[in-house]
C-alpha positions as CSV (number, residue, x, y, z in Angstrom):
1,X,0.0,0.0,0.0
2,X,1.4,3.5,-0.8
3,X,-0.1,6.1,0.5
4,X,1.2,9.9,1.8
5,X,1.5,10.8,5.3
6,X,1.6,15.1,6.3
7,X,2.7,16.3,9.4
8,X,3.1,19.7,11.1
9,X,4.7,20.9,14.1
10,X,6.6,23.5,15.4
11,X,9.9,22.6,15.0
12,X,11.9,20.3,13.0
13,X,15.7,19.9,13.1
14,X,16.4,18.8,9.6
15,X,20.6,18.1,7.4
16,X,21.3,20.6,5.5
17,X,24.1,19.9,2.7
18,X,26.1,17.3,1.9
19,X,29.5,19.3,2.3
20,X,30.6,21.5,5.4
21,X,30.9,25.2,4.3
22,X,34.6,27.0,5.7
23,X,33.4,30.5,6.2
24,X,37.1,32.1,5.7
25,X,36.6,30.8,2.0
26,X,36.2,33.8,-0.4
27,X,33.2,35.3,-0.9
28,X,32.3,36.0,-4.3
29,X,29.1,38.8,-5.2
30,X,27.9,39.4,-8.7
31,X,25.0,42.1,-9.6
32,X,23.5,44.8,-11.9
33,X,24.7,47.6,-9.5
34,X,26.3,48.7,-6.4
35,X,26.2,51.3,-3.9
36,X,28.7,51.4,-1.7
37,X,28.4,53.6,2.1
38,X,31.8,54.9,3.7
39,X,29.8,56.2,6.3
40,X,28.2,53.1,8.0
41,X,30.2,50.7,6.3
42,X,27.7,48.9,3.9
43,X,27.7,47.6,0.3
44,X,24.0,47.7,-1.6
45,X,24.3,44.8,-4.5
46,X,21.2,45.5,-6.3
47,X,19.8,43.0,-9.6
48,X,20.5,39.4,-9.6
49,X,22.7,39.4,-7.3
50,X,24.6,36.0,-6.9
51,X,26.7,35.1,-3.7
52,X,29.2,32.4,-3.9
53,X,31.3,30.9,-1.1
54,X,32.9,27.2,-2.1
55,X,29.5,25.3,-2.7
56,X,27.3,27.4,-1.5
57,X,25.3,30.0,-4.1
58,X,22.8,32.6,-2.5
59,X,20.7,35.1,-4.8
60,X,18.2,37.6,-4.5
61,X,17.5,40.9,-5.8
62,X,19.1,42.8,-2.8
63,X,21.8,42.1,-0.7
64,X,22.9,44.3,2.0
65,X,26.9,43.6,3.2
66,X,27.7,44.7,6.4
67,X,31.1,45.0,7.3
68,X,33.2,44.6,10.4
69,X,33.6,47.6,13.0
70,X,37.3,48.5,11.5
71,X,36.0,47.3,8.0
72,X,38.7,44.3,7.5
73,X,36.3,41.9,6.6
74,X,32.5,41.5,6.7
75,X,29.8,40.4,9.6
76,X,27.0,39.7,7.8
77,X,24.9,40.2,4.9
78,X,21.0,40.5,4.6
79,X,19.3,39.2,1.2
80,X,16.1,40.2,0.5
81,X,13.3,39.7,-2.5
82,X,13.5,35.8,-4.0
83,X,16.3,34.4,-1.9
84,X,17.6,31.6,-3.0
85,X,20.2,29.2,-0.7
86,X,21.7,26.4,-1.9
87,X,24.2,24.0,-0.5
88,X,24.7,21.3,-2.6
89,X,22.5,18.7,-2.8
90,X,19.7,20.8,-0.7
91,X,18.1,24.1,-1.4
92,X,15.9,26.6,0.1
93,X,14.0,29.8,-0.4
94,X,12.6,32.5,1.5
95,X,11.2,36.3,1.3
96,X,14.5,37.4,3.5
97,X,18.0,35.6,4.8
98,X,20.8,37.2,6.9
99,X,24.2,35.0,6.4
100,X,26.4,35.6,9.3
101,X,30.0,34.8,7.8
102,X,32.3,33.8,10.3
103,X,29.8,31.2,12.5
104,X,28.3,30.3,9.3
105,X,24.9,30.6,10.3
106,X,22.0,31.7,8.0
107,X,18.7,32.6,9.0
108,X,15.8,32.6,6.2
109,X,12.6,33.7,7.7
110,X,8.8,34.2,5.2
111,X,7.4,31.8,3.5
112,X,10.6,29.1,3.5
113,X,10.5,25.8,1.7
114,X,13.4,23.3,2.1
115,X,13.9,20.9,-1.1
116,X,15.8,17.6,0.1
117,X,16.0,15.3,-3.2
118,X,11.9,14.5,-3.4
119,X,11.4,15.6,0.1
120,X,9.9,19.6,0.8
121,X,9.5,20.8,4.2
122,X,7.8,24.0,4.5
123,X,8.0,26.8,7.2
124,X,7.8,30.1,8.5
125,X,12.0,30.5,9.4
126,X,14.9,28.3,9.0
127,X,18.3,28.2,10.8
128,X,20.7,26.5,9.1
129,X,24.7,26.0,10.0
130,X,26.7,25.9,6.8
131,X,29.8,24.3,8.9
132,X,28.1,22.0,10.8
133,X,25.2,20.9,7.6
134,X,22.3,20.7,10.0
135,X,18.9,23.3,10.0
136,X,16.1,23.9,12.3
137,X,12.7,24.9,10.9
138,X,10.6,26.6,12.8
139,X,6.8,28.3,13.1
140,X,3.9,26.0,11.4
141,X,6.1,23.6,9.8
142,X,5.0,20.7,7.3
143,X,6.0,18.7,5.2
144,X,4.6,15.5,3.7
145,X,6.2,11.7,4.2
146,X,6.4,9.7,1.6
147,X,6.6,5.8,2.6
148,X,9.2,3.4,1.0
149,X,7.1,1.4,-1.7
150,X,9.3,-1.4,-2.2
C-alpha cells in the first residue's frame, strides 16, 4: 500500500548539505549595481545578485553587506526579495535571509520551503549551520512523508 502521510509541528531539526561550508573561503558577489556607504560601512548589491562561497550560491534581488567595525572583513549580509540558498544537494528559499560569515549561520525567515532530493518541508524560518550541515525549521512547519514502496 502506498499512501502519503503530512505532518506539522513546530519545529523540526532537519541536514542541510552534503558538504561542510569553511566561512574564511572567499566570498564572491555578482550584480546589476552597487552602492557602496563609507559612512556606515555597507555595500548595496542591487539586480541578480549572486553570492558564492565554495559550494554554497545565494541570490536575491538585494543584498545588504555589512562589514566589520574597523572594516577588515564582513559580519554579515541580509538578502532580500526571491532568496535563494543552496548548499549542494539541498536548497531553500525565503522572502528574506541574513548570512552571518564567520559562524556560518543563515537565518531565512517568510514563506521558507526546504527541497531535500523529493522531500519539501515548509516553514515560517529556518536556521541552518553551513559548517556544521544541519537546520532547524521553525513556526507551522510541514512537510509530507512519503513511505518506501518497495
Amino acid at each position: 500500500m502506498v499512501g502519503a502521510f503530512s505532518a506539522s509541528a513546530q519545529e523540526t531539526q532537519v541536514a542541510f548539505g552534503s558538504a561542510k561550508a569553511d566561512p574564511s573561503q572567499p566570498v564572491e558577489v555578482t550584480s546589476e549595481s552597487l552602492n557602496v556607504n563609507q559612512e556606515d560601512g555597507t555595500a548595496e548589491f542591487i539586480g541578480n545578485v549572486l553570492i558564492v562561497q565554495g559550494e554554497m550560491r545565494l541570490t536575491a534581488e538585494r543584498v545588504l553587506v555589512i562589514y566589520n567595525a574597523d572594516r577588515s572583513g564582513i559580519e554579515r549580509m541580509e538578502a532580500t526579495n526571491d532568496v535563494v540558498l543552496v548548499s549542494p544537494p539541498d536548497a531553500a528559499e525565503g522572502d528574506w535571509a541574513e548570512y552571518t560569515i564567520d559562524s556560518g549561520e543563515i537565518v531565512m525567515r517568510g514563506n521558507v520551503l526546504l527541497t531535500q532530493g523529493p522531500s519539501v518541508i515548509s516553514g515560517d524560518q529556518m536556521n541552518a549551520n553551513l559548517t556544521t550541515g544541519t537546520a532547524k525549521m521553525t513556526g507551522r512547519v510541514k512537510t509530507i512523508l512519503n513511505p518506501d514502496s518497495n
